[in-house]
Kinemage of the C-alpha trace (Angstrom):
@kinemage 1
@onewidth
@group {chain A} dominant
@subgroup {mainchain}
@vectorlist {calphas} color= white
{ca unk a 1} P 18.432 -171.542 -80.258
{ca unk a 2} L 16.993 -171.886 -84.008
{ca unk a 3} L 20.202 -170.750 -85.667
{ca unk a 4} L 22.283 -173.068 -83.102
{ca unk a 5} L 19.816 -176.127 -84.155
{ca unk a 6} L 20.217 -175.405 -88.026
{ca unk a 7} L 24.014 -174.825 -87.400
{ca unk a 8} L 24.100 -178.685 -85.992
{ca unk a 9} L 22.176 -179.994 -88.433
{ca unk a 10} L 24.173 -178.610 -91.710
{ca unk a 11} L 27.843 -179.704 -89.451
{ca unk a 12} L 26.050 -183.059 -89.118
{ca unk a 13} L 24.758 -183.969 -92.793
{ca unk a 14} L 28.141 -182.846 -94.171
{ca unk a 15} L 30.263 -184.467 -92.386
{ca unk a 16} L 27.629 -187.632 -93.297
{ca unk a 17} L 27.256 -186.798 -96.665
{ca unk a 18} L 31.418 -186.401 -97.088
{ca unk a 19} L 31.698 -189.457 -95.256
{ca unk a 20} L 29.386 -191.501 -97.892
{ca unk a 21} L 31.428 -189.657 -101.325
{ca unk a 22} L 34.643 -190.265 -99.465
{ca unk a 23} L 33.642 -194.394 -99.380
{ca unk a 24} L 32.437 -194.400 -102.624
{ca unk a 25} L 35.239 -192.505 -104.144
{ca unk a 26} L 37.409 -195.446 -101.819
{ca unk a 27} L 34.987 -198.295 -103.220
{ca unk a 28} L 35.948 -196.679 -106.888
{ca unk a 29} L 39.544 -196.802 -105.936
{ca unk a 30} L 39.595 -200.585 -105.098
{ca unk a 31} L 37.980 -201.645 -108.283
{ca unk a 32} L 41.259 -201.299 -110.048
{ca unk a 33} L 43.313 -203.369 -107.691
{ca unk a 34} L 42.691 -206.969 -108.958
{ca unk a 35} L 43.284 -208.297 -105.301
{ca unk a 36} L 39.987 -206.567 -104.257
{ca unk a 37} L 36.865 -208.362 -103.897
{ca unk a 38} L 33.851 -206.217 -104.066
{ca unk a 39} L 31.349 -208.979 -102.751
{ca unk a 40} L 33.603 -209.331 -99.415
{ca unk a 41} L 33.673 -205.355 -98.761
{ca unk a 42} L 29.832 -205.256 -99.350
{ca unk a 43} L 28.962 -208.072 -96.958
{ca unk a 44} L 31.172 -205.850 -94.547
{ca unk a 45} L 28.721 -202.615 -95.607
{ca unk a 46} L 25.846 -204.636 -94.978
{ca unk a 47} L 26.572 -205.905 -92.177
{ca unk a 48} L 28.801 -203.938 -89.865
{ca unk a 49} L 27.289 -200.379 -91.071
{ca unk a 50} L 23.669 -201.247 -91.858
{ca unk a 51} L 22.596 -204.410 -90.029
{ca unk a 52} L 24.132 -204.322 -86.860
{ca unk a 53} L 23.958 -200.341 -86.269
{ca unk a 54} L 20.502 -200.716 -86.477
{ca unk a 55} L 20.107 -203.578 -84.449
{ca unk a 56} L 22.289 -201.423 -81.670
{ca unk a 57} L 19.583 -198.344 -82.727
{ca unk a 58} L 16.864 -200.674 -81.712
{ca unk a 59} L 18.383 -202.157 -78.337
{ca unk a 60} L 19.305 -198.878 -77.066
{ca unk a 61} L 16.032 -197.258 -77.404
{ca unk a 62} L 15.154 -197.507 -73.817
{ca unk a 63} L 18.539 -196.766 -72.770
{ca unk a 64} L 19.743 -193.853 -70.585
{ca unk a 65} L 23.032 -192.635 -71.299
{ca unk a 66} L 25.585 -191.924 -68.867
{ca unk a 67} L 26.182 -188.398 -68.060
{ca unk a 68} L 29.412 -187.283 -69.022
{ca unk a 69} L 30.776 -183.923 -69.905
{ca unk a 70} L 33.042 -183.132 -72.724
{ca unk a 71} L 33.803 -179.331 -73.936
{ca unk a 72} L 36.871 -179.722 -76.043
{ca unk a 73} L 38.805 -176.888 -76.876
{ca unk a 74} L 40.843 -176.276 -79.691
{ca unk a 75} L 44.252 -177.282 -77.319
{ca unk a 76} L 42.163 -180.502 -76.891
{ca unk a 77} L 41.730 -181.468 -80.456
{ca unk a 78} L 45.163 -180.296 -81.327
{ca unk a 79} L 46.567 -182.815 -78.928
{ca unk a 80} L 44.347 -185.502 -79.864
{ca unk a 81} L 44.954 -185.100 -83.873
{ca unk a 82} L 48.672 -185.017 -82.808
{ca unk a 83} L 48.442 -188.211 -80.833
{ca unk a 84} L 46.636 -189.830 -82.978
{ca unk a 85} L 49.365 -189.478 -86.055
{ca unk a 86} L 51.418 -190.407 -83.646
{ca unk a 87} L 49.736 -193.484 -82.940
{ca unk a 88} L 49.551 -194.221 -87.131
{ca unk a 89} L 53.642 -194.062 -86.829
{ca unk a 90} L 54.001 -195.742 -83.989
{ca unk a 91} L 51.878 -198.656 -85.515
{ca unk a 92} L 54.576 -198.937 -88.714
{ca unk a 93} L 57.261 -200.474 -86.546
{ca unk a 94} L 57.049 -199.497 -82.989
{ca unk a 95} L 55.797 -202.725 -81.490
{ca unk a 96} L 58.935 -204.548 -83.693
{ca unk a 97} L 61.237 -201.789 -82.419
{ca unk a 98} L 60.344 -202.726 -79.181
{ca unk a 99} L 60.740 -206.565 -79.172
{ca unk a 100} L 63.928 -205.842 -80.048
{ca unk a 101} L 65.370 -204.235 -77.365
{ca unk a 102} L 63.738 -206.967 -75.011
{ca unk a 103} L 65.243 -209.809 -73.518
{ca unk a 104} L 65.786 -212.868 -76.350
{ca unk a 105} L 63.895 -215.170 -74.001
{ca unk a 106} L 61.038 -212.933 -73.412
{ca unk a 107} L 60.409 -212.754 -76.908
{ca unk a 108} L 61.128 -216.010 -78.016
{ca unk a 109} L 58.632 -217.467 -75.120
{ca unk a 110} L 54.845 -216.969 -76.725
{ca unk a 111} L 53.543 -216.209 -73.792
{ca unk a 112} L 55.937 -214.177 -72.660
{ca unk a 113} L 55.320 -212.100 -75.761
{ca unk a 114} L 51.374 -212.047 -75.622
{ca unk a 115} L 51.854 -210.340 -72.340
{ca unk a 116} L 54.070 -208.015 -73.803
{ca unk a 117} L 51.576 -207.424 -76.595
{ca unk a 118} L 48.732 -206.289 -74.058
{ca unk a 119} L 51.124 -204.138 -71.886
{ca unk a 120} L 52.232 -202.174 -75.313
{ca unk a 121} L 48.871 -201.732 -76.164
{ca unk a 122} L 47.539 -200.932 -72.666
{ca unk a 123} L 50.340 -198.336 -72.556
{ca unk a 124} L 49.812 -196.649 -75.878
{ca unk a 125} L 46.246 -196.723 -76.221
{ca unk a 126} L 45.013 -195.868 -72.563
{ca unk a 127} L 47.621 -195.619 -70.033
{ca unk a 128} L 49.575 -192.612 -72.208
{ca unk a 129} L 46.166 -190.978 -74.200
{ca unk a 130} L 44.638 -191.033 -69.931
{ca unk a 131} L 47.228 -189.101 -68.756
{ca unk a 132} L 47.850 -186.354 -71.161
{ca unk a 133} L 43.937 -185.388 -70.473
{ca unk a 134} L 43.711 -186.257 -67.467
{ca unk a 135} L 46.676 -184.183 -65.819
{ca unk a 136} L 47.071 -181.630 -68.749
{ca unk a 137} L 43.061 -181.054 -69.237
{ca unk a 138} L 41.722 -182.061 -66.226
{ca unk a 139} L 39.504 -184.979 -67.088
{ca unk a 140} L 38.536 -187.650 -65.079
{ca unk a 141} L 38.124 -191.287 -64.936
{ca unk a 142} L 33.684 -190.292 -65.827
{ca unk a 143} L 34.435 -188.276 -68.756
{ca unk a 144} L 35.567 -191.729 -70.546
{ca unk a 145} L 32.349 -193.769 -69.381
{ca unk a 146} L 33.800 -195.246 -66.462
{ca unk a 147} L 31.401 -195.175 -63.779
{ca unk a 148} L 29.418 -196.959 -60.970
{ca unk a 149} L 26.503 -196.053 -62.793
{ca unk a 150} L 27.421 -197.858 -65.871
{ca unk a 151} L 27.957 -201.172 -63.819
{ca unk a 152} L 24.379 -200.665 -62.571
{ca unk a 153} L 23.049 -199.671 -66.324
{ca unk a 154} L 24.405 -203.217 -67.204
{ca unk a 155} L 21.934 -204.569 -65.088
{ca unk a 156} L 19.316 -202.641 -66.314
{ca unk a 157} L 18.853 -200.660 -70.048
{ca unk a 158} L 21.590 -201.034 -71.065
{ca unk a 159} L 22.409 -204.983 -70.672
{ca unk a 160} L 19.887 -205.743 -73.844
{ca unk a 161} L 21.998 -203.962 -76.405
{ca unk a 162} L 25.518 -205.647 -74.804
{ca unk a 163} L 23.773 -209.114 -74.841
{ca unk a 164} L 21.572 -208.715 -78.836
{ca unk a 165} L 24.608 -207.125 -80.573
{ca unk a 166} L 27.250 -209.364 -78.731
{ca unk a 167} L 25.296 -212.328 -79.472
{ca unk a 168} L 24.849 -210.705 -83.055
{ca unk a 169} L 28.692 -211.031 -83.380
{ca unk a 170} L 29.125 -214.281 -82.259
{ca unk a 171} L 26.137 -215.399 -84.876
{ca unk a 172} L 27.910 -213.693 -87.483
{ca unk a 173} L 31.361 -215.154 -87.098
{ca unk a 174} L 30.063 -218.660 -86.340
{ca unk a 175} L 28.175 -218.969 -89.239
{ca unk a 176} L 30.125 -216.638 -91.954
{ca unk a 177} L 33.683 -215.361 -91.130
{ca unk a 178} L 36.700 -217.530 -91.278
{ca unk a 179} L 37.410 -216.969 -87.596
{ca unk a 180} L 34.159 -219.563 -87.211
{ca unk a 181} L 35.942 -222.465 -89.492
{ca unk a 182} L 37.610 -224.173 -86.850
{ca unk a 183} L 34.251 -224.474 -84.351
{ca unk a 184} L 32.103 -225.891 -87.530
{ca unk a 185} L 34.747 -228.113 -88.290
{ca unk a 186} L 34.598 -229.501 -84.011
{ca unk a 187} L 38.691 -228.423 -84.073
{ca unk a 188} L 38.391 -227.827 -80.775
{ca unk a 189} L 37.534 -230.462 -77.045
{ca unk a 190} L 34.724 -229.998 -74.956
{ca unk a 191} L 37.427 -229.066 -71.969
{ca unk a 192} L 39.044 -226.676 -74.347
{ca unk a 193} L 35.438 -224.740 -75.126
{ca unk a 194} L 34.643 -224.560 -71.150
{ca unk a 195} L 37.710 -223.625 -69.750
{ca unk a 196} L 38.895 -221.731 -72.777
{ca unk a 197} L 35.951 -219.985 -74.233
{ca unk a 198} L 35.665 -218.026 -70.810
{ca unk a 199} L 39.401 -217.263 -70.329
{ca unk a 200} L 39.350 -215.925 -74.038
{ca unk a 201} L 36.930 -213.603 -73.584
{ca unk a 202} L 38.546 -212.127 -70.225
{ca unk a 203} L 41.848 -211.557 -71.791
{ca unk a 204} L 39.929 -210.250 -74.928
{ca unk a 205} L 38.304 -207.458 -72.307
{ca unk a 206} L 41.366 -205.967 -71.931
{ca unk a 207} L 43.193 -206.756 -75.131
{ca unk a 208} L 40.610 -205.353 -77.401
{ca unk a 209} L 37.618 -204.179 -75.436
{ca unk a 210} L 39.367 -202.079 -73.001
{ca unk a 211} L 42.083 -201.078 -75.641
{ca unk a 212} L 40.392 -200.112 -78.774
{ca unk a 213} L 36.907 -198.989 -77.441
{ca unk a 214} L 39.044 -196.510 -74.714
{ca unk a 215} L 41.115 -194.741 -77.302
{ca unk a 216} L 38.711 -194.823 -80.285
{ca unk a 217} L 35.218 -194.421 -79.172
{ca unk a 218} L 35.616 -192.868 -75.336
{ca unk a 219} L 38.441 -190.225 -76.576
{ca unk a 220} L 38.764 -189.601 -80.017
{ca unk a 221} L 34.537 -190.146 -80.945
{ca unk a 222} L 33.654 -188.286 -77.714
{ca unk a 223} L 35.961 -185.344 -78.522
{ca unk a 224} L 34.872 -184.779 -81.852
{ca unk a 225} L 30.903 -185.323 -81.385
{ca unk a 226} L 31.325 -182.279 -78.809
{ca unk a 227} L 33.694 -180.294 -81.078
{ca unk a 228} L 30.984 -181.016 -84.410
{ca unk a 229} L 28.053 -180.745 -81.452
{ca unk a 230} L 26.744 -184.071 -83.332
{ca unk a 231} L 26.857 -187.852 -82.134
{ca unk a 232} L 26.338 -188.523 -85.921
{ca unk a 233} L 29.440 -186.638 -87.000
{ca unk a 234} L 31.395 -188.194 -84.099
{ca unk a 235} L 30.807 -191.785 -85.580
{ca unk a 236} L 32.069 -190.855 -88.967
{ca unk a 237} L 34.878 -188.828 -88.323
{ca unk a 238} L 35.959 -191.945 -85.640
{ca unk a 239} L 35.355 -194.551 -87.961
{ca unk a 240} L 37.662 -192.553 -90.607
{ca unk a 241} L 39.788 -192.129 -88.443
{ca unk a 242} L 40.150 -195.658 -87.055
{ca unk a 243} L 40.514 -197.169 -90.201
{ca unk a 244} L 43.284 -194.436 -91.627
{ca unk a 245} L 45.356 -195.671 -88.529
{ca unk a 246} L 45.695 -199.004 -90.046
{ca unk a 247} L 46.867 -197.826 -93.715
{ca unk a 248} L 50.638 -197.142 -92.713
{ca unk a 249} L 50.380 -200.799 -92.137
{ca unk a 250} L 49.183 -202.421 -95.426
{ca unk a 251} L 51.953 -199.745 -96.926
{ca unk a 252} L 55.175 -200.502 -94.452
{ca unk a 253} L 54.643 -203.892 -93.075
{ca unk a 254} L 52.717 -205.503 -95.865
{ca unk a 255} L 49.991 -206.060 -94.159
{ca unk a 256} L 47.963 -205.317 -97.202
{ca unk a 257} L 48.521 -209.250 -98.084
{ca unk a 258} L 47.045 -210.223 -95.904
{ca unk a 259} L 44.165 -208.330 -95.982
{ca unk a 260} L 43.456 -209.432 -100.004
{ca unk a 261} L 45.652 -206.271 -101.151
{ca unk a 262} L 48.660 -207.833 -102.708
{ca unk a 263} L 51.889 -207.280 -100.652
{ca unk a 264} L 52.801 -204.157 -102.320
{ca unk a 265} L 49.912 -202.128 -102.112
{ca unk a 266} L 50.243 -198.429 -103.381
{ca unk a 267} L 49.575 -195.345 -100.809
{ca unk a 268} L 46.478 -194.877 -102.532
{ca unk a 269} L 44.873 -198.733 -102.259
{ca unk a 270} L 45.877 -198.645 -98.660
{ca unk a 271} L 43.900 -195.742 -97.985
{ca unk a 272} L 41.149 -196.468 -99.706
{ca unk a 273} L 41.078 -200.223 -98.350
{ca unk a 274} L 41.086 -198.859 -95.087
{ca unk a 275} L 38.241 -196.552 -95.487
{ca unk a 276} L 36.300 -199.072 -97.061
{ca unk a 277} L 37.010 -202.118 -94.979
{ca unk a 278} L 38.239 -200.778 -91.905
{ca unk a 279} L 36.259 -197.791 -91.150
{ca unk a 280} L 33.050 -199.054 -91.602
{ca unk a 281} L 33.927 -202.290 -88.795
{ca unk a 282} L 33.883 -199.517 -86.283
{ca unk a 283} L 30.154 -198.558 -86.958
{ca unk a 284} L 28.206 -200.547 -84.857
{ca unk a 285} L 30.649 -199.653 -81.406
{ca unk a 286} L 29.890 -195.896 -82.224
{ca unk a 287} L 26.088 -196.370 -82.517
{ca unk a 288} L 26.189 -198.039 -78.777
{ca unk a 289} L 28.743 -195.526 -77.288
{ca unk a 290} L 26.494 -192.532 -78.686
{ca unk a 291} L 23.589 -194.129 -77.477
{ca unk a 292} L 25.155 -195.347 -73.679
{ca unk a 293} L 27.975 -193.385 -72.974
{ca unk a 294} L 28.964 -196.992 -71.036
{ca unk a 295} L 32.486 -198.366 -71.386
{ca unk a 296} L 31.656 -201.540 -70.139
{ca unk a 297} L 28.871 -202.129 -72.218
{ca unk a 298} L 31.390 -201.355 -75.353
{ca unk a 299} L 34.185 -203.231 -73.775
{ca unk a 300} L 31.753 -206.561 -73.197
{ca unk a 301} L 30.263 -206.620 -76.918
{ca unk a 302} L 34.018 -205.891 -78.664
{ca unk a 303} L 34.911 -209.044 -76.434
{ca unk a 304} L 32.276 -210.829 -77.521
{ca unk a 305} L 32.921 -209.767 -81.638
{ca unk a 306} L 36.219 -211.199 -81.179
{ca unk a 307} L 35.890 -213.380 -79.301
{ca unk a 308} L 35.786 -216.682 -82.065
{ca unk a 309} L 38.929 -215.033 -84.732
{ca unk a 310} L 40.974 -215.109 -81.769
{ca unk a 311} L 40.459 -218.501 -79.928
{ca unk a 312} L 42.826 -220.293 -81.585
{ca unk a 313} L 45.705 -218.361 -81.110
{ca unk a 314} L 44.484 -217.950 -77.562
{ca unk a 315} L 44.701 -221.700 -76.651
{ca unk a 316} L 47.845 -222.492 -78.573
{ca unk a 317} L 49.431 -219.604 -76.531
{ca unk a 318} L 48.385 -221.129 -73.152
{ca unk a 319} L 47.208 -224.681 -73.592
């Protein structure tokens, strides 16, 4: 039992320790790309892999975790690692690929096409990732935190951390983020806020919370905390992971202009942008999946974090 314990404890502190050179060595990276601003990425440090994990630390303290049971194999991570570069592809041009082999008047209708947008992601991120381990390794609808139990645990320890580090979110994008701008500036009706707001956030459940909090944090964390036997080196390795999925963007699609990269960002800036930026957003949903093991409590808070960025394109979609 000793040698097992001091096994888990080296596999954990390296894989924190490379985590923390690989972000610096990122951060260094950056500094020579003139579209970079280091004051933006180190409010995103602060906030989303400092503040915010620890206020989900502190809210889950009481909590009880779900039980699930995960012993991956090495078939298991094989197929996961191979899905998940095949998710980074997919996200170069797929989704365009796609549109165009639709109907014209499904995609030139916007709603139509934010429909569309939720199925594709539905399909790639849960419907496809589900079925692959649950028909070729035999695990169930539980082993991804879906259970009775965690409706229940929303009523009880673990409704504090969804309704703290939700409202956390909100605070933060109200008062700091662009996505905020347009409800300080009153851009928006009190009919809009009461009947919008609401709708927002239940098309955001699926969109994001069910999506993203699924694939990254209920597969791809779970898997690898068992494999490294460490919630700690789950986290990391996710976050990487999440945020590396995003570079074949900034490099293919020029997404990197938008992000403050310059619309030709090199291999290397993407990378590094997405470690530094990216990967450390993904934090705070790690801390509260380690610590509840509840899908729904992830799936309500990511709603909640996105819920502001989002609204406008929500109600010029459907109002």
């Amino acid at each position: 039992m000793q040698i097992t314990t001091r096994s888990q404890t080296f596999s954990r502190n390296f894989v924190l320790i490379a985590g923390l050179l690989l972000y610096c060595g990122a951060f260094a990276i950056l500094l020579g790309n003139k579209n970079f601003e280091p004051s933006g990425a180190l409010v995103v440090l602060v906030v989303f892999a400092i503040v915010l994990p620890l206020i989900a630390w502190i809210t889950t303290r009481h909590a009880i975790p779900l039980s699930i049971s995960i012993n991956p194999g090495s078939a298991d991570l094989i197929v996961l690692l191979a899905y998940v570069v095949a998710v980074s592809l997919y996200l170069i041009g797929g989704p365009q690929w796609i549109d165009q082999h639709l109907p014209r008047e499904w995609t030139d209708s916007h709603r139509i096409k934010f429909v569309i947008t939720l199925a594709k992601k539905l399909f790639v991120f849960v419907a496809i990732p589900f079925s692959i381990f649950r028909f070729g390794f035999g695990y169930g609808a539980r082993n991804f935190g879906v259970q009775r139990e965690g409706l229940r645990a929303l009523r009880g320890s673990h409704l504090l951390v969804v309704i703290v580090v939700g409202g956390a979110f909100l605070v933060f994008q109200y008062f700091v983020s662009g996505g905020g701008a347009a409800f300080r500036r009153d851009h928006f009706t009190a009919f809009q806020l009461v009947v919008g707001l609401p709708l927002c956030f239940i098309w955001l459940l699926l969109e994001v919370g069910l999506v993203e909090e699924f694939f990254f944090r209920a597969l791809v964390q779970s898997q690898l905390a068992a494999a490294f036997k460490s919630e700690v080196s789950g986290i990391v390795l996710m976050s990487v992971i999440f945020g590396l999925a995003h570079a074949p963007g900034f490099i293919f699609r020029h997404a990197g202009e938008l992000e403050g990269l310059g619309p030709h960002p090199s291999a290397l800036d993407a990378i590094a942008y997405s470690i530094v930026v990216l990967a450390v957003s993904g934090i705070t949903f790690g801390v509260i999946w380690a610590r509840t093991k509840n899908l729904f409590a992830l799936i309500l808070v990511h709603a909640a974090a996105d819920l502001l960025p989002n609204f406008g394109s929500f109600m010029q979609t459907w109002f």
